[in-house]
N, C-alpha and C positions, 0 to 999 in steps of 0.2 A: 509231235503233238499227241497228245491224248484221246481215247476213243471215248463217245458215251458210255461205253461198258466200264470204262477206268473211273469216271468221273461216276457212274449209278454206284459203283462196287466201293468206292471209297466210303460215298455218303453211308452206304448199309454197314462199312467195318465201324464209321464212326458212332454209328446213332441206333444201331442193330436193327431187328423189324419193325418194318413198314409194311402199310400198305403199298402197293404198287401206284395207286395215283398221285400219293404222297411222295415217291419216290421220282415220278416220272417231271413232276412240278418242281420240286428241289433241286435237280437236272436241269429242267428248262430254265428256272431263275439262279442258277451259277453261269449257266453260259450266257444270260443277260447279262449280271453283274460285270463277268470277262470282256464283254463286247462293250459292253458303256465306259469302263474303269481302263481296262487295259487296249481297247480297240482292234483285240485280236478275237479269236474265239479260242476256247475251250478244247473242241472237238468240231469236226467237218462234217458230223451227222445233222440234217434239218431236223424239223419239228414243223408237225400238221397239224392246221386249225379242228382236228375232233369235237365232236360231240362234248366231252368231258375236258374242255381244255386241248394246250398244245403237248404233244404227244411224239415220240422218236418212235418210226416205225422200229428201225435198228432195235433201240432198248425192247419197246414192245413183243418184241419175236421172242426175247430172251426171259419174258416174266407172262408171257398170255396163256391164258385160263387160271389164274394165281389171283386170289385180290390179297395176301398175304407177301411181302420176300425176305425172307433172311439173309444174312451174310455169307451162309455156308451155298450157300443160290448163286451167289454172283461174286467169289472170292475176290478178293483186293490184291494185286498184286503190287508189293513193296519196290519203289522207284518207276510207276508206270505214272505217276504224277513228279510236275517238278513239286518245290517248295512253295511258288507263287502261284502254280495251279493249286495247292493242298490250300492255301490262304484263302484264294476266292471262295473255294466252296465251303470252308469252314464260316468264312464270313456269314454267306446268305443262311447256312445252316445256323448257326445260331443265332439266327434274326425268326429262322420262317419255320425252327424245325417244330415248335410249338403248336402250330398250326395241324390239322386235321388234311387230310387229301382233299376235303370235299373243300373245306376253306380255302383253302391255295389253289384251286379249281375255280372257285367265285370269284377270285380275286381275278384270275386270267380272267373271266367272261368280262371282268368290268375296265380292260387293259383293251386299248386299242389295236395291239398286233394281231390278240385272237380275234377279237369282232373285225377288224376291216378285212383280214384274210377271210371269212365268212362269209361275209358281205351281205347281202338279202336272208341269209338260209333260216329256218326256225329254228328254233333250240336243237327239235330232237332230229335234224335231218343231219345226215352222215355229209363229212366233207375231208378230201386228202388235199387241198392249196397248203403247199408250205408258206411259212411264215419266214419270208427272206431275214435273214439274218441283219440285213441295211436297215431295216423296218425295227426290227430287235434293238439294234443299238442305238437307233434315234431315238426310240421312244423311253426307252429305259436313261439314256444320258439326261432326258428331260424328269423323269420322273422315277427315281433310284429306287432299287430293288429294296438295298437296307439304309433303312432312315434311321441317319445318324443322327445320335440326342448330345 
């Protein structure tokens, strides 16, 4: 299986820089897409209801204090994805990679996994509840990450 680090490092050899919250989103909505479509995951790493969206501690270690990442930051390593893991992520990528950090960030806030992992809190209050992966793929099987035309 694939680490978040394979699946951030892929998206950055594909799409070059990013921001890091643009990255961290595009991460979190390929291992949706895998979890809804394929009913496996991606990668074993969670994702925490933050402040700014769901967020991989893991990835975050690897790109914090940066709002910038390039490829040469998080090198791709050739065959650390299969071909069906390289398909997911290309999928959502060229559905979402259009989108802005802050966009793909709004879009979590209005997605039910981040707000009920929340639950009460304000916007700006800090919070580490992972966002079960069971809760991921339900909500996502209901409500698909890339809408097909």
């Amino acid at each position: 299986m694939a680490t978040v680090r394979d699946v951030a490092a892929y998206i950055l050899h594909e799409y070059n820089v990013m921001t890091t919250m643009k990255m961290q989103k595009l991460t979190f909505y390929s291992q949706a897409e895998s979890l809804a479509n394929r009913q496996i995951p991606l990668f074993t790493e969670d994702f925490r209801a933050w402040r700014n969206g769901p967020v991989c501690v893991e990835l975050f270690n690897l790109h914090k204090g940066r709002f910038l990442i390039e490829p040469k930051d998080l090198p791709y390593r050739e065959g650390s994805l299969s071909d069906e893991e390289r398909t997911v992520v290309k999928r959502v990528c060229e559905s979402l990679s259009k989108f802005s950090g802050n966009q793909l960030s709004d879009r979590t806030h209005s997605e039910s996994p981040w707000k009920d992992a929340r639950g009460e809190l304000r916007p700006d209050e800090p919070c580490a509840t992972v966002i079960e992966k069971s809760v991921i793929q339900q909500y996502y099987m209901k409500h698909p990450v890339v809408q097909l035309t």
